[in-house]
SERO-4910 file (N, C-alpha, C, O; in steps of 0.05 Angstrom, whole numbers):
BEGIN
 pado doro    nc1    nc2    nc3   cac1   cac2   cac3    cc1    cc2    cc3    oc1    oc2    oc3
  Unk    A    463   -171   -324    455   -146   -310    435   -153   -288    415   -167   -293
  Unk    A    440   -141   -262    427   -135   -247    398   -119   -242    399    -95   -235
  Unk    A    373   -133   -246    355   -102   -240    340   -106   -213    329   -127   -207
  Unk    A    340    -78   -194    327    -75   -173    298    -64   -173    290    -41   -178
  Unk    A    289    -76   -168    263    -70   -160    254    -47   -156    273    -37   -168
  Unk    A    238    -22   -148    233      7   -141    205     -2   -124    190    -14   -139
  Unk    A    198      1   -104    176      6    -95    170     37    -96    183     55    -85
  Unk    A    134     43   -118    127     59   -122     97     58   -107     81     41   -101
  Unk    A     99     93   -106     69    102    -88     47     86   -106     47     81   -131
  Unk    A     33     79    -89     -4     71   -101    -15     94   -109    -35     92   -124
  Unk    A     -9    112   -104    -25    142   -108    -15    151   -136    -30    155   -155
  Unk    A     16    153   -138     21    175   -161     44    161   -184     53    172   -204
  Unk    A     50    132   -174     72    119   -182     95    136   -172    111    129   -190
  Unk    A    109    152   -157    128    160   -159    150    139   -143    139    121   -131
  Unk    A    172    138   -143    190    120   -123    194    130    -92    204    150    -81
  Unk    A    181    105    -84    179    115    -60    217    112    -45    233     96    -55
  Unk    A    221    128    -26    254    130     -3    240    104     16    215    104     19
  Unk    A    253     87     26    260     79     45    285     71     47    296     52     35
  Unk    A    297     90     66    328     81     76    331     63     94    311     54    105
  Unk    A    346     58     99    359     42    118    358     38    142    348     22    157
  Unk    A    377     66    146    382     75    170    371    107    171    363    116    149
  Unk    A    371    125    194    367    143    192    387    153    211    392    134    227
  Unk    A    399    172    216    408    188    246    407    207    248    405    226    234
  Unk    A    411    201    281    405    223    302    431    230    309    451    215    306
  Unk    A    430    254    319    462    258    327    447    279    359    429    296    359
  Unk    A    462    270    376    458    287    397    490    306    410    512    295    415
  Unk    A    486    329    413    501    341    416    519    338    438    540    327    434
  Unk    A    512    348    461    525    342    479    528    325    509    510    334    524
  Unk    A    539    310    520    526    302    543    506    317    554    512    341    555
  Unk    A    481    310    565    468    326    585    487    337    610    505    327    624
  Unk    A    477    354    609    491    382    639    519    392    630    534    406    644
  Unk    A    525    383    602    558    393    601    545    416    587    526    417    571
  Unk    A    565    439    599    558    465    587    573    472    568    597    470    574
  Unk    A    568    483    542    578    487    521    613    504    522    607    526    532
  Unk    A    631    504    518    659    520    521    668    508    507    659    486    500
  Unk    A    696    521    495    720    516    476    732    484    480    743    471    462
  Unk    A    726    475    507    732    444    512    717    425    501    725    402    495
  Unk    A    689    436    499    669    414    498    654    418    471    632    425    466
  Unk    A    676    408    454    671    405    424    656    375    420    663    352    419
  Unk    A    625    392    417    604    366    405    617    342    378    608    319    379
  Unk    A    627    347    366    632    345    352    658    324    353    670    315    333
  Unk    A    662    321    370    688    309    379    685    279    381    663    272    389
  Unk    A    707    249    374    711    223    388    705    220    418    689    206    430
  Unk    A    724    240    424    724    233    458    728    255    474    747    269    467
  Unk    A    720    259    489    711    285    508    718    281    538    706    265    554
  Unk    A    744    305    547    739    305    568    734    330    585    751    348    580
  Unk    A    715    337    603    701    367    606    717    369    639    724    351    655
  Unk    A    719    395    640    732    406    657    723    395    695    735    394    716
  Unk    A    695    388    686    695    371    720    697    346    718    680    334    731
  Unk    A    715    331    704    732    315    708    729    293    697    745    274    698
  Unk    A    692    293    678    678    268    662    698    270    644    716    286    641
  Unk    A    685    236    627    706    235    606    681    219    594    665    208    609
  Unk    A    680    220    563    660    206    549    662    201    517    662    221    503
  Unk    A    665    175    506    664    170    484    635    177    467    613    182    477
  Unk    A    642    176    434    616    172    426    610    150    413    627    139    398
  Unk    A    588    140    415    571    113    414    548    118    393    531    136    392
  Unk    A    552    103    382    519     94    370    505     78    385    513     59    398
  Unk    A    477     87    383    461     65    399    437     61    368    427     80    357
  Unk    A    434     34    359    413     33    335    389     20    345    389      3    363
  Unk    A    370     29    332    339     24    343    326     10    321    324     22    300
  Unk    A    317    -11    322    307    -16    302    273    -15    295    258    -19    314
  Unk    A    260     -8    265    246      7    268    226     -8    252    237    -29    244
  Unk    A    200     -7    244    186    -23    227    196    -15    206    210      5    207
  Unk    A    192    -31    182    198    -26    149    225    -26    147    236     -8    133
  Unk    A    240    -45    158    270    -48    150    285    -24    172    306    -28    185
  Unk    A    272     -4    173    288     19    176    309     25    207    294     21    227
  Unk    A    326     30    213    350     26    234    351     58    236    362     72    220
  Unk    A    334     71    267    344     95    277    361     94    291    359     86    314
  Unk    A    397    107    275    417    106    303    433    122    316    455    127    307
  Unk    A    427    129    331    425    152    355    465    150    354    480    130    355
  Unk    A    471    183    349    496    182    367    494    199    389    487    223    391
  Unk    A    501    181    406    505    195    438    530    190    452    550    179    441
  Unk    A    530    195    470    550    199    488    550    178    513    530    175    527
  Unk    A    580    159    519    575    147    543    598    147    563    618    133    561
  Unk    A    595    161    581    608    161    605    621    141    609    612    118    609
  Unk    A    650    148    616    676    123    621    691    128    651    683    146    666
  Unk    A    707    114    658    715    115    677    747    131    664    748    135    640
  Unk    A    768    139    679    782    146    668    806    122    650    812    125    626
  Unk    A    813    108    662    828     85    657    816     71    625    831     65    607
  Unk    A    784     68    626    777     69    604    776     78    576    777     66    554
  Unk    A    771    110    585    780    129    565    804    132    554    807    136    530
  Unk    A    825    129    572    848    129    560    854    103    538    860    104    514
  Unk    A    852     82    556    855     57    534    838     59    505    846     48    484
  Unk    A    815     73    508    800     82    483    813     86    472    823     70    456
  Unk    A    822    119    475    849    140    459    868    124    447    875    127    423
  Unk    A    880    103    464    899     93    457    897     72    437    916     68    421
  Unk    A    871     54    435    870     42    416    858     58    384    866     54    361
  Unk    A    846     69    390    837     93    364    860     98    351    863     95    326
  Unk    A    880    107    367    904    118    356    927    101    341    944    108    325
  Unk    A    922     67    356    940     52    353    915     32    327    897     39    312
  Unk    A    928      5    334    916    -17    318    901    -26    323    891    -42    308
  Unk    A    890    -21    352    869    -37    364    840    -37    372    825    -50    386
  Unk    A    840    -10    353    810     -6    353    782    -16    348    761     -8    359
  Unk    A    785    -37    330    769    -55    313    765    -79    342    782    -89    357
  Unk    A    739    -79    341    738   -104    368    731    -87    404    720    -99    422
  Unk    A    740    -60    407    749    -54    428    724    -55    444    706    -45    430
  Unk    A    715    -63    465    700    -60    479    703    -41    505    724    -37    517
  Unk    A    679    -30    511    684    -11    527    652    -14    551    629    -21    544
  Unk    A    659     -8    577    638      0    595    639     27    607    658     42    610
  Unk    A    606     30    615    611     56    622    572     59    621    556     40    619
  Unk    A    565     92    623    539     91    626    532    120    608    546    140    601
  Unk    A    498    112    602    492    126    576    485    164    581    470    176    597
  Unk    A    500    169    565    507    198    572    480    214    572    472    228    591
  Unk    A    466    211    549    442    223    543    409    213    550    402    189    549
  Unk    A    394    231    556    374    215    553    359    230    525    362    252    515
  Unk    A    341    203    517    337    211    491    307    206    477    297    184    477
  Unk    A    296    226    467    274    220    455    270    203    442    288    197    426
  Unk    A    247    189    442    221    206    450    218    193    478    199    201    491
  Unk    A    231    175    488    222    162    509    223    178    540    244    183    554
  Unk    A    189    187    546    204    206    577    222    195    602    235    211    615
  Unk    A    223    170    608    227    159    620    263    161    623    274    151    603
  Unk    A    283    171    644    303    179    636    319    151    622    313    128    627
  Unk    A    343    159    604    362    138    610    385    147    615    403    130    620
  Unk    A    392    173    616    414    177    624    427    161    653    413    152    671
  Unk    A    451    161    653    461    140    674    459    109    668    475     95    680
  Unk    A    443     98    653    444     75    648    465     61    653    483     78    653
  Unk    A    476     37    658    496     21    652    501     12    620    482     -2    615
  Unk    A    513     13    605    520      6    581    551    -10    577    572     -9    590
  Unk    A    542    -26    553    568    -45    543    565    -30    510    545    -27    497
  Unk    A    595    -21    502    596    -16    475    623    -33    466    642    -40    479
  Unk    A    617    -36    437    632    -46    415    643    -37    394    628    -31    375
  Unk    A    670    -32    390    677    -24    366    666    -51    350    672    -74    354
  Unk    A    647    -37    325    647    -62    307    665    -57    267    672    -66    245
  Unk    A    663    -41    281    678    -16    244    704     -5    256    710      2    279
  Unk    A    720     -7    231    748     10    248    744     42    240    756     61    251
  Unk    A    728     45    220    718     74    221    699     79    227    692    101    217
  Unk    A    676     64    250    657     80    270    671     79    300    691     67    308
  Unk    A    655     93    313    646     94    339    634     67    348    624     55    329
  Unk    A    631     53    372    631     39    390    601     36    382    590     53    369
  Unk    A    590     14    390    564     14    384    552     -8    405    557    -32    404
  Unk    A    534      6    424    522     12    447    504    -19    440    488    -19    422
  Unk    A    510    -48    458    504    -63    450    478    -90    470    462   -108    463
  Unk    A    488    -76    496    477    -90    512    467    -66    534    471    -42    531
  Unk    A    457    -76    553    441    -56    577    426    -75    595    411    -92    585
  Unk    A    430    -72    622    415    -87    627    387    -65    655    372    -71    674
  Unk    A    396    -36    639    365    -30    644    345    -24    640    344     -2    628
  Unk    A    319    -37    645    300    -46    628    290    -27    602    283    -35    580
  Unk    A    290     -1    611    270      4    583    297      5    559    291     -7    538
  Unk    A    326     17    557    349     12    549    350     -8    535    359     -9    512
  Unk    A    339    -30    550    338    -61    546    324    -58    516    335    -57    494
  Unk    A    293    -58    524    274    -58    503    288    -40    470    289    -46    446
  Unk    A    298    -12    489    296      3    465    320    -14    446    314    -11    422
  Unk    A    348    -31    450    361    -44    441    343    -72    429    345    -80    406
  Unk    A    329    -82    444    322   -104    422    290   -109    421    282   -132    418
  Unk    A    275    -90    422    248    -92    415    248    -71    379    264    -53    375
  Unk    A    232    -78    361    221    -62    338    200    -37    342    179    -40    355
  Unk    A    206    -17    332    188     -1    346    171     17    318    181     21    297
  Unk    A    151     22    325    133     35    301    159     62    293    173     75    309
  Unk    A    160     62    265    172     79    260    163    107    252    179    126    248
  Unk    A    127    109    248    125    135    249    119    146    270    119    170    272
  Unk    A    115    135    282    107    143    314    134    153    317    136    177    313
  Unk    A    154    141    323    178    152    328    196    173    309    206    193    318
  Unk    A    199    167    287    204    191    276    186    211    282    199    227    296
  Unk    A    156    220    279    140    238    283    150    253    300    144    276    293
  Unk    A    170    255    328    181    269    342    202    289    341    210    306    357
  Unk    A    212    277    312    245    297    306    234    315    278    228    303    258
  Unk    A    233    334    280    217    363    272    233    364    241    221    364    220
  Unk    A    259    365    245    275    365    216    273    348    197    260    327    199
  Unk    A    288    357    172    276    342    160    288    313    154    312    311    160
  Unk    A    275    291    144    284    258    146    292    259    118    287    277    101
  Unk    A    309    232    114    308    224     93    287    206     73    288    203     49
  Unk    A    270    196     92    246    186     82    219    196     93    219    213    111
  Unk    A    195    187     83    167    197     78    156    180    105    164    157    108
  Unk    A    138    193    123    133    181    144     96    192    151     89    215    144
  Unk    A     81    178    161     55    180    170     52    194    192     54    182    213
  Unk    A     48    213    193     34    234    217      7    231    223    -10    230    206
  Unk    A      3    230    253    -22    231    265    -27    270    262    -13    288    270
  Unk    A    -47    270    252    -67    300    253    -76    296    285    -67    307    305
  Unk    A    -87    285    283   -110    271    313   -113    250    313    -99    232    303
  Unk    A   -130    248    325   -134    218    340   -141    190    311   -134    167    307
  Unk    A   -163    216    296   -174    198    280   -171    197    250   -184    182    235
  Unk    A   -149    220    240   -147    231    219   -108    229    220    -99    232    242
  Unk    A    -85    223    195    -72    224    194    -66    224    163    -80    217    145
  Unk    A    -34    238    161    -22    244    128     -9    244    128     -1    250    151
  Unk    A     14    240    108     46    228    102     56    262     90     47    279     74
  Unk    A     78    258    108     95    283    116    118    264     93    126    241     94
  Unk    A    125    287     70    149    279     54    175    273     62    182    272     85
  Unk    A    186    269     46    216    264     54    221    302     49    208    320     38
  Unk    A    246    299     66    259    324     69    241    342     83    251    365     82
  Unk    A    220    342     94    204    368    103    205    379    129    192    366    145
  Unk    A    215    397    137    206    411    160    183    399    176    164    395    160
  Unk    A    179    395    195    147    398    218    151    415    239    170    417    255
  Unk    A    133    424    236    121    444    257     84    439    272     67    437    255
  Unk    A     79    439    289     54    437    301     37    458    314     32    461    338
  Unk    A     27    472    290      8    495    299    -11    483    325    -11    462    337
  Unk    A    -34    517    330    -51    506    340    -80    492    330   -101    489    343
  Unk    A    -72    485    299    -94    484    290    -87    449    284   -102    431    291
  Unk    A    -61    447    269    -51    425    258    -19    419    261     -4    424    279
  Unk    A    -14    400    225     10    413    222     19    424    205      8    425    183
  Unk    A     42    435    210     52    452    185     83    436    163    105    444    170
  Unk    A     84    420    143    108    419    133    117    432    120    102    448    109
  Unk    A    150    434    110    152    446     90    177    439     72    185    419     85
  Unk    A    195    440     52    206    445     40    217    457     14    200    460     -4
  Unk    A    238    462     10    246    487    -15    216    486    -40    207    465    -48
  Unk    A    212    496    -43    188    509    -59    170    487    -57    161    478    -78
  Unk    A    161    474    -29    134    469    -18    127    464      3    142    452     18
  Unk    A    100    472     12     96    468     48     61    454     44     47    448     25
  Unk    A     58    453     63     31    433     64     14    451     99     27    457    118
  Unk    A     -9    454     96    -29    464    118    -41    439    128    -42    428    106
  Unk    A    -47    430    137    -62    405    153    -82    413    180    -68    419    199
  Unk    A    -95    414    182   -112    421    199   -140    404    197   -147    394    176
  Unk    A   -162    400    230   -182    383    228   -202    395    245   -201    400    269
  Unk    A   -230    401    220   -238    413    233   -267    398    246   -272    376    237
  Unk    A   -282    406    261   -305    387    279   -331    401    262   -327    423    252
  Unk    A   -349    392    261   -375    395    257   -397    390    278   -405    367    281
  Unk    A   -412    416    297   -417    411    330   -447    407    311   -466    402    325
  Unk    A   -451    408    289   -478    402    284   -482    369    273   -503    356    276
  Unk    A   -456    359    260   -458    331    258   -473    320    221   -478    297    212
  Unk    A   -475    345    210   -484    345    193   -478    320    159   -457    330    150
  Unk    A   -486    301    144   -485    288    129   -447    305    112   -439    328    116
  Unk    A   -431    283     95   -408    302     95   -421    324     68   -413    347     65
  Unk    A   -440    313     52   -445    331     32   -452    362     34   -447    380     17
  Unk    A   -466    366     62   -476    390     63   -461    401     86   -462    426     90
  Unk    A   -440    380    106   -420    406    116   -391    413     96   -375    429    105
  Unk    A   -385    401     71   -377    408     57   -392    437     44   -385    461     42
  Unk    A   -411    427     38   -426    459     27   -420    479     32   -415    499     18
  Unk    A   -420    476     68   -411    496     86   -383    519     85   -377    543     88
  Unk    A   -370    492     79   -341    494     81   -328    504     55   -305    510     54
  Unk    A   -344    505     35   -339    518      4   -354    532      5   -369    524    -13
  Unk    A   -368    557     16   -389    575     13   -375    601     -1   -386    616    -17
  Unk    A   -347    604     10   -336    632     -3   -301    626    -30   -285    639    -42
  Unk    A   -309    596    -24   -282    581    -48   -292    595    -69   -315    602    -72
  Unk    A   -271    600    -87   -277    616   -116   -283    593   -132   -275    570   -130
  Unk    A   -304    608   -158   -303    585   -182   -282    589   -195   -269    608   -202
  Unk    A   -278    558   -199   -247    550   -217   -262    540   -241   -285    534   -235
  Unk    A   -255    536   -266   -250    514   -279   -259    482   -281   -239    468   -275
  Unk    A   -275    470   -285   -286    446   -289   -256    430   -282   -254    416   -262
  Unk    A   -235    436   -302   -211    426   -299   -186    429   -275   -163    421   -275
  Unk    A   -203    445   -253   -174    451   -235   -199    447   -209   -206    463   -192
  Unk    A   -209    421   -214   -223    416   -187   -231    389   -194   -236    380   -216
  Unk    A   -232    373   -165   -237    350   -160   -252    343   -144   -252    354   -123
  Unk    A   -272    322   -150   -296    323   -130   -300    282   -136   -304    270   -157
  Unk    A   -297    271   -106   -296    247   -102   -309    233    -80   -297    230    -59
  Unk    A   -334    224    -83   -356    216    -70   -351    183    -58   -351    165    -75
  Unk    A   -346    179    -35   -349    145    -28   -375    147    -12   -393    165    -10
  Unk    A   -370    114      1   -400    106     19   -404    124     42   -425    133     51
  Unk    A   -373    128     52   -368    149     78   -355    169     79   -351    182    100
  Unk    A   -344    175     54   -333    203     63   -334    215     29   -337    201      9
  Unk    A   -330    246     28   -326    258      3   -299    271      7   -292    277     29
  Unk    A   -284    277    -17   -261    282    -26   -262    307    -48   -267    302    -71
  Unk    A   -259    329    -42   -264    355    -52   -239    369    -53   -228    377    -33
  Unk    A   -224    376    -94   -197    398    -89   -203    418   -105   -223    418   -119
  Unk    A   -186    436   -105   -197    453   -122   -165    468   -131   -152    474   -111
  Unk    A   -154    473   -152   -127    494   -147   -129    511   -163   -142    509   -184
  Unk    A   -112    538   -152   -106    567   -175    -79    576   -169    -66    577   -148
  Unk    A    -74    584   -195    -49    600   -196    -53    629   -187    -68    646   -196
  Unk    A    -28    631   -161    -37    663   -151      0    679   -152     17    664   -161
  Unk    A      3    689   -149     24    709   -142     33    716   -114     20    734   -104
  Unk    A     53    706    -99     68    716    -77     87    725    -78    105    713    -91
  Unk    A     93    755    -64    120    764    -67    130    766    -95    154    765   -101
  Unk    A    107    768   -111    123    775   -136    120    753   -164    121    758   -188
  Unk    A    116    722   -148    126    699   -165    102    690   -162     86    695   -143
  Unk    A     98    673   -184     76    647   -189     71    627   -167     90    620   -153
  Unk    A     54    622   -164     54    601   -142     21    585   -149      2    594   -161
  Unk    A     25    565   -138      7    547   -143     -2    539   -122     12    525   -107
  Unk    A    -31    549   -115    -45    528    -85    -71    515   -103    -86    518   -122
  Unk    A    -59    490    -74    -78    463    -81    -92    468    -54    -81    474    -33
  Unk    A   -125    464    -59   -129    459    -38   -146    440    -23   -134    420    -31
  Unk    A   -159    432    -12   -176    406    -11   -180    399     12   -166    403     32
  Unk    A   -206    387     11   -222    375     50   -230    346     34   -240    341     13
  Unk    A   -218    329     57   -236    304     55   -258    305     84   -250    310    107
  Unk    A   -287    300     75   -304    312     95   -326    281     97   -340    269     81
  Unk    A   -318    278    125   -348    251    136   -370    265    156   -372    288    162
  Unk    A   -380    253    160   -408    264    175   -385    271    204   -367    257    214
  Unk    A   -396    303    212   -381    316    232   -354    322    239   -344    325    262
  Unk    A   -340    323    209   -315    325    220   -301    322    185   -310    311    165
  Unk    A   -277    335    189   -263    345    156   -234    342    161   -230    337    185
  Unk    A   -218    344    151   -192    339    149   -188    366    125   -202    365    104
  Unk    A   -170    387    129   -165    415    110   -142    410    103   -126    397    116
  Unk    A   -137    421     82   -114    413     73   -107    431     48   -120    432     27
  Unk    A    -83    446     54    -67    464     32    -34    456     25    -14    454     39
  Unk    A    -39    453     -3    -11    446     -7      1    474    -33    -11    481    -54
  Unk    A     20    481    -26     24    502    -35     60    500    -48     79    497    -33
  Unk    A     62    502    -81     82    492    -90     92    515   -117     75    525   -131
  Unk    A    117    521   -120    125    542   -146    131    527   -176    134    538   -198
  Unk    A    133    506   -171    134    486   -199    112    472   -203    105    452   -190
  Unk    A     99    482   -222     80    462   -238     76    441   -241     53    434   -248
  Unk    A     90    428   -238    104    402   -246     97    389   -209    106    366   -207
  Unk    A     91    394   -197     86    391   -171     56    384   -160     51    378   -137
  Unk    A     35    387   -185     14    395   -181     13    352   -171      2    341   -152
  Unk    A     27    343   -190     23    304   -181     30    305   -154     18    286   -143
  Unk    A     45    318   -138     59    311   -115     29    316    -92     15    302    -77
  Unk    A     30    344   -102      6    353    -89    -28    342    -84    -45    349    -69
  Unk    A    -28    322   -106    -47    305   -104    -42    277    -92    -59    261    -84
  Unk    A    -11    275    -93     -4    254    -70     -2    251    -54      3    228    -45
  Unk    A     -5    275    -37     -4    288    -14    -44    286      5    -52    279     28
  Unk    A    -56    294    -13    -83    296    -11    -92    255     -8   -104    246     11
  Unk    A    -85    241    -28    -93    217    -38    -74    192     -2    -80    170      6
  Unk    A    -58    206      6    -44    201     32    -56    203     50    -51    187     68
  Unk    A    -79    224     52   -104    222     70   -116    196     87   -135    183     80
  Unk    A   -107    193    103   -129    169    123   -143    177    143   -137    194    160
  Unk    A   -164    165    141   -186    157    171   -187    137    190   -193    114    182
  Unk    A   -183    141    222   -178    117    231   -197    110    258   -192    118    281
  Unk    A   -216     97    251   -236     89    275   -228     87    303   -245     81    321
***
């Protein structure tokens, strides 16, 4: 028998996701306007002013093993397209190489790439072409440079298959779950999914005060809980303060956690809000995810 290994959180033991790969799927060429022709969804596309465009993967590779791979779209000549069709359809799809230029431009990078020059590869007889060479420069990079992967995920709002590090600010950041929604108030951010979401927010202290007594501050109207449904965690530089109660929304039980990690002039807020009990570990894994960064 075979046994695999599990990499588990430091915080809560649970098993941590890291996949593989992740994808992106992009809808439609840029400027093609949506109609009964121009099914996203489609191998090969040809739109009524006269483009014609396969779909391609383009894969990014990411820190921690992980492979973001973009499907997009790449502009063919016509002669091309057709021989595409024709090998898809026939035996000769496996191998097919194709030229042409990159349909989309694509986050997060502002810098356009649409138009690019591109070389793709059938390398699977059941994928799409896979976008292999480029020879313009940032294209270039994005094909064979490694790129921070939460930085780059941090940009696609839906939810991932794996758990990724969000910057709060400059100096404060926290790990956004697998599967969660993001959203970016004006205060913070917001995640969420099926029976849980998370508040994140950072707030300043213009008085600069030691963290013990702008914590004080910051618990002046918190209710008393329970010896047992609060946490209070003192280091050299910062304190670690939670507190939770069971309240009632819309009818149902609900459980908020809530908690500041607080240093001299400045706090990190934090609400995690969950309907299973059983959630209360997550929710402290969530808090314990907490960093500070000089």
């Amino acid at each position: 028998m075979t046994t695999q290994s599990v990499e588990r959180c430091a915080c809560c033991g649970a098993a941590l996701s890291n996949p593989d790969r992740v994808d992106v799927t992009v809808g439609l060429p840029d400027g093609v306007v949506p109609s009964a022709e121009s099914n996203a969804n489609a191998a090969f596309l040809r739109v009524p002013t006269g483009q014609a465009f396969v779909r391609c993967l383009l894969p990014v590779a990411l820190t921690g093993g992980t492979t973001m791979t973009y499907t997009a779209w790449m502009e063919t000549r016509q002669a091309d397209f057709e021989r595409a069709v024709e090998a898809w359809r026939g035996s000769s799809w496996d191998g097919t190489v194709l030229h042409g230029t990159l349909g989309n431009d694509l986050k997060p990078w502002t810098e356009s790439l649409r138009g690019a020059e591109v070389m793709a590869t059938v390398r699977a007889v059941d994928e799409p072409p896979t976008i292999t060479n480029s020879e313009h420069p940032l294209l270039r990079r994005v094909l064979t440079e490694t790129w921070d992967r939460d930085t780059l995920l941090s940009w696609f709002p839906g939810p991932l298959p794996l758990a990724i590090r969000v910057r709060v600010d400059r100096h404060w950041s926290v790990e956004r779950g697998e599967g969660m929604v993001a959203a970016l108030g004006k205060g913070g951010w917001r995640f969420g999914s099926p029976g849980r979401s998370v508040f994140v927010d950072v707030l300043t202290d213009p008085l600069q005060r030691p963290a013990g007594e702008y914590l004080g501050e910051l618990l002046a109207n918190a209710p008393e809980v329970p010896r047992d449904q609060s946490l209070h965690v003192p280091t050299a530089v910062d304190i670690t303060h939670a507190f939770w109660v069971e309240t009632v929304a819309d009818g149902r039980s609900q459980h908020d956690f809530y908690a500041h990690v607080v240093r001299q002039g400045t706090a990190l807020s934090l609400g995690a809000f969950y309907s299973d009990p059983g959630d209360h570990k997550w929710a402290l894994h969530v808090l314990r995810s907490v960093r500070h960064h000089v």
